[in-house]
C-alpha positions in Angstrom: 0.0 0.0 0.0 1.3 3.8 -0.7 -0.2 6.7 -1.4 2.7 8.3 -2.6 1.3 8.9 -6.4 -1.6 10.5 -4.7 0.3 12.4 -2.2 0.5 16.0 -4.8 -3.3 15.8 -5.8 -5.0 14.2 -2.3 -6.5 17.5 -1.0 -7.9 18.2 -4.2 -9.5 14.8 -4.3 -10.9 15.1 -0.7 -12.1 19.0 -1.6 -13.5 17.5 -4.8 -16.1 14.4 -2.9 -16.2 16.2 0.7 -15.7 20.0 0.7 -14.0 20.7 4.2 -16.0 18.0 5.7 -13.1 15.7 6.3 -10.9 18.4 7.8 -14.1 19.4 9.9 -14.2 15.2 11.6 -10.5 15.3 12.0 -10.9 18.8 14.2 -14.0 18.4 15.9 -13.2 17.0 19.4 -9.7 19.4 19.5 -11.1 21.4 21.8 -12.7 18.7 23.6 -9.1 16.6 25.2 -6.9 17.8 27.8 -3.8 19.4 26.5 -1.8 16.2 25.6 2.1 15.6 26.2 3.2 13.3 23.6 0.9 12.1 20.9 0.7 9.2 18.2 -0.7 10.1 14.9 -1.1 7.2 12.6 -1.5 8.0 8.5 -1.4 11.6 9.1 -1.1 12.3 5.1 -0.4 15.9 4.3 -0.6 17.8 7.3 -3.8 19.5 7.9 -4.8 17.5 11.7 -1.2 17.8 12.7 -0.9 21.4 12.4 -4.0 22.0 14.1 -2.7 19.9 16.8 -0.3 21.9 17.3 -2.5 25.0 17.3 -4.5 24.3 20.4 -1.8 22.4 22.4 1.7 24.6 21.3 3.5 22.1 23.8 2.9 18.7 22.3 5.7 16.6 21.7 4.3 14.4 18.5 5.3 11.3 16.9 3.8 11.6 13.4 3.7 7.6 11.4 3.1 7.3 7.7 3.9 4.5 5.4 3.9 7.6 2.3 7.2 9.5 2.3 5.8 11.7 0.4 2.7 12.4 2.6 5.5 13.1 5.1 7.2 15.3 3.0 4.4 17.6 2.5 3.1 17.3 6.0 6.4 18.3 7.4 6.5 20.8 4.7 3.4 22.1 5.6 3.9 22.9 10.1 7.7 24.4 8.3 5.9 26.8 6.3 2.6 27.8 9.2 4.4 26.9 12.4 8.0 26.8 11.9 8.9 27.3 15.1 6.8 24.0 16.3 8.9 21.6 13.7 11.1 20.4 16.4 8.2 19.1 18.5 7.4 16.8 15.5 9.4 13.3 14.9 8.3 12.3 11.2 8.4 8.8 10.9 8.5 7.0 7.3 7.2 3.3 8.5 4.1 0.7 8.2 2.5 0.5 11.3 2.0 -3.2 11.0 5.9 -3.4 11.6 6.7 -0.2 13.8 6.9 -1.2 17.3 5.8 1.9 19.7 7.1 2.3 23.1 4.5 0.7 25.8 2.5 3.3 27.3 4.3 5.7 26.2 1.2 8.2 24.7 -1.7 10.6 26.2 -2.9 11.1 23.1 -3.3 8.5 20.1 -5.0 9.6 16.9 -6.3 7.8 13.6 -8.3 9.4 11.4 -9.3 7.9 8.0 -6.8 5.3 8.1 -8.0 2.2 9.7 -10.4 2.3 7.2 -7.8 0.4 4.6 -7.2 -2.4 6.2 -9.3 -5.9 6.6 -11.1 -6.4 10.1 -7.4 -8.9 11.1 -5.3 -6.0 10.5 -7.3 -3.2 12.2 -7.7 -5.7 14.8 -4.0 -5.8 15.7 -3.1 -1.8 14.7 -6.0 -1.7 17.9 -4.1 -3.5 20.5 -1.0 -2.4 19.5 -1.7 1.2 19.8 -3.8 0.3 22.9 -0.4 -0.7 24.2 1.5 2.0 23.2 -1.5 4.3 25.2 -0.8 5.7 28.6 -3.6 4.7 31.1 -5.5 8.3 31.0 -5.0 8.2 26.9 -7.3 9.7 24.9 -7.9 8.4 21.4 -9.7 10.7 18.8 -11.0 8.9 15.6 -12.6 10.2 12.5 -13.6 7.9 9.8 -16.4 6.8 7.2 -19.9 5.2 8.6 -22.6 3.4 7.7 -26.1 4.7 8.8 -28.5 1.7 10.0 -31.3 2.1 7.4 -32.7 4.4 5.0 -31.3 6.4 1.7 -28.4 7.7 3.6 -27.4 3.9 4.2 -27.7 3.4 0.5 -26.3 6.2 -0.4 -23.1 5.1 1.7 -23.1 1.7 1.2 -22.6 3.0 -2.7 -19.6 5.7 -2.2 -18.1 3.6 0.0 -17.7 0.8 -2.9 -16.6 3.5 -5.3 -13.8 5.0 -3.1 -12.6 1.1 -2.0 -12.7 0.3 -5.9 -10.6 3.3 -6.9 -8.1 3.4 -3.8 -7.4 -0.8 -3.9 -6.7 0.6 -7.7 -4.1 3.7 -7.5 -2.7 2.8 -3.5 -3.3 -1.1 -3.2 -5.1 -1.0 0.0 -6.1 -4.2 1.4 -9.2 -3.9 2.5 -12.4 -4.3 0.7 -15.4 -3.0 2.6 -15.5 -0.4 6.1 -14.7 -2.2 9.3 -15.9 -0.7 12.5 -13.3 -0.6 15.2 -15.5 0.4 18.0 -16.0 -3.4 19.8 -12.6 -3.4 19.3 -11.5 -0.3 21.1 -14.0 -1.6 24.0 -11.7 -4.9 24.2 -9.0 -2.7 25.1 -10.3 -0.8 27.6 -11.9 2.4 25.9 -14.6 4.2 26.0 -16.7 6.3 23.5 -16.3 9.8 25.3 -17.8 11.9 22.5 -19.2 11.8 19.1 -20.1 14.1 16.4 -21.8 13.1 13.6 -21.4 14.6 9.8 -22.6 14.7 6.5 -26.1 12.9 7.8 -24.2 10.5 9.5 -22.1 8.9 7.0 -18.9 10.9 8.5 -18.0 10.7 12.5 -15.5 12.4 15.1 -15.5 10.5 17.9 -12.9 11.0 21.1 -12.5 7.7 23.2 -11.3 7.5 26.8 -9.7 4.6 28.6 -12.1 3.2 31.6 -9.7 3.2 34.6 
């Protein structure tokens, strides 16, 4: 999997199906978390969350994953050219996260938004506990990813983007999975809990910010 050939034309893509939509899920529960001291982003892509991150909570140190060096290059390119001065606080790190092994409980803040969605329900099943493991015990997780409403046009509706984008992204980035896998009974197996969620685009989009349950 790489999204490196779509790395130059990816926010055009995203304006072109969602608007702003996508940035507005990836944002939404920002304001929401405790300022966090060292955070995990997983499939950041070009930028946009991270430098928001680092908006609201200036003194983050973050640990930023992506298997697309070129996503990294524009996403470091991107906090060098808004928030220069925050660079250092960012470690950009070029590696699959089904091989990188994170420190144990190690982060407050863990965030993956519209990545989990390209892998089969094994995989996302794993990238769960290890990133569970790599949480600190008052972690917060934010998540913002594609949904299915339970009935109705809008489930349709989904049901038939959602085969569209799987077609053309298995096509130009080799993704392995085929349909949307919802993580959240497997966050619950690791100890979190669904703190918050805002729904978008008539429920087809959602921002959700999970808790561990000490």
């Amino acid at each position: 999997m790489s999204f490196d050939a779509l790395a130059p034309w990816y926010r055009t893509l995203e304006w072109i199906a969602f608007g702003d939509e996508l940035q507005r899920c990836r944002v939404a529960c920002l304001g929401e978390i405790a300022a966090p001291r060292r955070a995990l982003i997983i499939g950041e892509g070009n930028g946009r969350f991270l430098c928001e991150l680092l908006r609201f909570h200036p003194e983050v140190e973050v640990d930023c994953i992506d298997a697309s060096h070129r996503m990294l290059q524009l996403a470091r390119k991107r906090i060098a050219d808004e928030l220069g001065n925050r660079l250092e606080r960012v470690h950009f790190l070029h590696d699959d996260i089904m091989s990188w092994s994170p420190p144990k409980h190690h982060y407050d803040l863990v965030v993956t938004h519209f990545v989990l969605d390209c892998f089969p329900e094994a995989v996302v099943a794993g990238i769960t506990k290890k990133l569970a493991l790599a949480a600190m015990a008052d972690a917060n997780w934010l998540l913002a990813d594609f949904c299915v409403p339970r009935n109705g046009m809008a489930r349709f509706c989904a049901r038939s983007r959602l085969a569209m984008m799987y077609l053309f992204f298995r096509l130009m980035t080799r993704i392995e999975a085929r349909e949307l896998v919802d993580p959240t009974p497997l966050m619950r197996a690791e100890g979190f809990v669904l703190a918050r969620q805002h729904p978008f685009r008539k429920g087809t989009l959602k921002s959700e910010m999970w808790r561990r349950n000490r």
